[in-house]
C-alpha positions in Angstrom: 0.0 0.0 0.0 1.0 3.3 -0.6 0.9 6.3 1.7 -1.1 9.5 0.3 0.3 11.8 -1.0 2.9 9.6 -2.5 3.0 7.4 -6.2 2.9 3.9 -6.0 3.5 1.6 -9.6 2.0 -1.2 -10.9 2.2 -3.3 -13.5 -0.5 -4.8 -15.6 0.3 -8.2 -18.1 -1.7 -8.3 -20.8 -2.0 -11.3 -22.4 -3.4 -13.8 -25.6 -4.6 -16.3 -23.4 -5.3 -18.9 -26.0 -1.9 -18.8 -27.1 -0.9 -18.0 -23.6 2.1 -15.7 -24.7 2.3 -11.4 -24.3 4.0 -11.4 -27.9 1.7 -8.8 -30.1 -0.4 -8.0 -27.0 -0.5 -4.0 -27.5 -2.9 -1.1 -26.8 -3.8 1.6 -24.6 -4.5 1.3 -21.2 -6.4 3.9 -19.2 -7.9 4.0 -15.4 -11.0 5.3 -14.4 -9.7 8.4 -12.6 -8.4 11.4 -13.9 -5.9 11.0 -16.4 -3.5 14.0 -14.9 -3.3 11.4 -11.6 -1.2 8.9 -13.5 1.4 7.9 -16.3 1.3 4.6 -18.7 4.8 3.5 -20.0 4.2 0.7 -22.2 6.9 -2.0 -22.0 7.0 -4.1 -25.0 5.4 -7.6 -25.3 2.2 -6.5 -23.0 3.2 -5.2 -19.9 2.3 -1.8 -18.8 4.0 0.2 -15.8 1.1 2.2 -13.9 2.7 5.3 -12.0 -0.5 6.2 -9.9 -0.1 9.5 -7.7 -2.5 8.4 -4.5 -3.4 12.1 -4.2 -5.8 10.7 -6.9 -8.0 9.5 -3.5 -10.1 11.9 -1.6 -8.4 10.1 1.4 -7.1 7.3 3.2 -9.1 3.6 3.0 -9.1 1.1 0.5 -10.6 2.2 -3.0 -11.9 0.3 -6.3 -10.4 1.1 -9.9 -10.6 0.4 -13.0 -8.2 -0.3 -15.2 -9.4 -0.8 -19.4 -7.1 -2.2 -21.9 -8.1 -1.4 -25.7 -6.2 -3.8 -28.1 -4.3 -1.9 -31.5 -6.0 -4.7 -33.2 -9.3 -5.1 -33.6 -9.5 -9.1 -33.9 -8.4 -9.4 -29.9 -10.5 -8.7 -27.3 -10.4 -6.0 -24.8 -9.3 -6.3 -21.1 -10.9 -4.8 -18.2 -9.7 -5.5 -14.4 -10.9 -4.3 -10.9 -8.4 -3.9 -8.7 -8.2 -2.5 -5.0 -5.5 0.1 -3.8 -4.9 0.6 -0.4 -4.0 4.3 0.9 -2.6 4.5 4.2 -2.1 8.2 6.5 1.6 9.1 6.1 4.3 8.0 8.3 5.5 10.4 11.1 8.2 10.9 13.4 8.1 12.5 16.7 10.9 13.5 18.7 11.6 15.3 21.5 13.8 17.3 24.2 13.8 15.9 27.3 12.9 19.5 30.0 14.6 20.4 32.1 14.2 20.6 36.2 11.9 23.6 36.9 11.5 25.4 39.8 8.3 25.1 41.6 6.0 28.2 40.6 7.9 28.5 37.2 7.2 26.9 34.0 8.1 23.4 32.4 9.2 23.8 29.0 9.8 21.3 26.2 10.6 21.3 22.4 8.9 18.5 20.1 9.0 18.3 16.4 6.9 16.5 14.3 8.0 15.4 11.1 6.7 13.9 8.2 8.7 10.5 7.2 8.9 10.5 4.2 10.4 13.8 2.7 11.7 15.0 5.8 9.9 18.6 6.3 8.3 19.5 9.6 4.8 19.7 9.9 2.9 23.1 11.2 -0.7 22.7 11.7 -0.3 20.2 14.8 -2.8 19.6 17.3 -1.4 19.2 21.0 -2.2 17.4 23.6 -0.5 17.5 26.8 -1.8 15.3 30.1 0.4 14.3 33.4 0.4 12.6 36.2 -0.1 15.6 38.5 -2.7 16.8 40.7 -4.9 18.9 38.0 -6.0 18.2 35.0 -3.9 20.0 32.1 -5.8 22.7 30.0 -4.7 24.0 26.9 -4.4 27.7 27.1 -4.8 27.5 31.1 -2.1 25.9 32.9 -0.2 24.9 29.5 0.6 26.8 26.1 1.8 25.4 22.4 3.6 27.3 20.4 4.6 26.7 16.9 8.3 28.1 15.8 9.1 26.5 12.6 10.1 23.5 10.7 7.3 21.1 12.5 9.3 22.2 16.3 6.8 23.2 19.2 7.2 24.4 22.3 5.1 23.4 25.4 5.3 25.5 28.5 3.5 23.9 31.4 2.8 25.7 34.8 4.5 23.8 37.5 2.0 24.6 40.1 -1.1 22.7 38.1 1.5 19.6 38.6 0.9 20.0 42.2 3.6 19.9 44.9 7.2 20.0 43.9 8.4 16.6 42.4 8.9 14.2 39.7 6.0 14.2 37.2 5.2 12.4 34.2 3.8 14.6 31.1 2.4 12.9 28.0 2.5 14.5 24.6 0.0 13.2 21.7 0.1 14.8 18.5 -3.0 14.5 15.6 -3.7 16.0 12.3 -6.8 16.9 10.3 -7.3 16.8 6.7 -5.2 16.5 4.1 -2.2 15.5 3.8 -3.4 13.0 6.4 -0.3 12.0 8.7 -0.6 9.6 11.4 -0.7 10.9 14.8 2.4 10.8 17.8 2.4 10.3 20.9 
């Protein structure tokens, strides 16, 4: 399967099966999306490479297409074939600075970045979620703040004091993303 946003090829035989041989097997095949979402190289003796950009999908999930062969030569038949492609949300990385100690009444502050896998580049857009082992519940905006400052790196500041008494505490970090180009969440 092929993540969106990203090409995936496929390769389609075409072949005289009462002779059971590709030799003469030519023609031109087409899907049944739009033709600007993918590229047909023919490769002699029937074989066709399918370069099929998966932004071709409204999103992630598995989705039917059709693929058509018509035949240069009007005594063979035509193929048709349904096939299945699979889109999966794309891969993610998400790293992070361990804090340091903070004095009680101060704030805890920690970078993250979140990075898409596959080319590298941060991603902005991010929606944090930050929850601890302390005595109050966390609140974005309340007793913690997120703030984007570039190339998929945030910064959470958390007020010490909605940890509860000076100590060791546990925060939790979960990361999502909505809409396109669908990444898979962190946490």
């Amino acid at each position: 399967p092929g993540q969106w946003g990203n090409n995936i090829t496929i390769v389609f035989i075409y072949t005289d099966i009462v002779a059971g041989t590709t030799t003469g097997m030519t023609g031109i095949l087409t899907l049944n999306i739009s033709a600007s979402m993918y590229t047909v190289v023919y490769s002699p003796e029937g074989h066709f490479i399918v370069t099929l950009n998966t932004t071709a999908f409204a999103g992630v999930g598995l989705f039917s297409v059709i693929a058509t062969i018509l035949h240069t030569n009007p005594n063979y038949a035509n193929a048709t074939e349904t096939f299945g492609v699979s889109v999966l949300n794309r891969s993610t990385q998400l790293g992070y600075d361990s804090p340091d100690p903070a004095p009680y009444l101060s704030f805890v502050s920690l970078y993250i970045t979140y990075v898409d896998d596959s080319t590298g580049r941060g991603i902005a857009g991010a929606n944090i979620t930050v929850t601890g082992n302390g005595t109050s519940s966390l609140v974005l905006n309340t007793n913690y703040w997120v703030t984007y400052v570039g190339n998929g790196r945030y910064l959470i500041e958390v007020n010490s004091t909605a940890l509860g008494v000076p100590g060791v505490y546990l925060l939790s970090v979960s990361v999502t993303f909505t809409g396109q180009p669908f990444y898979l969440p962190g946490s």
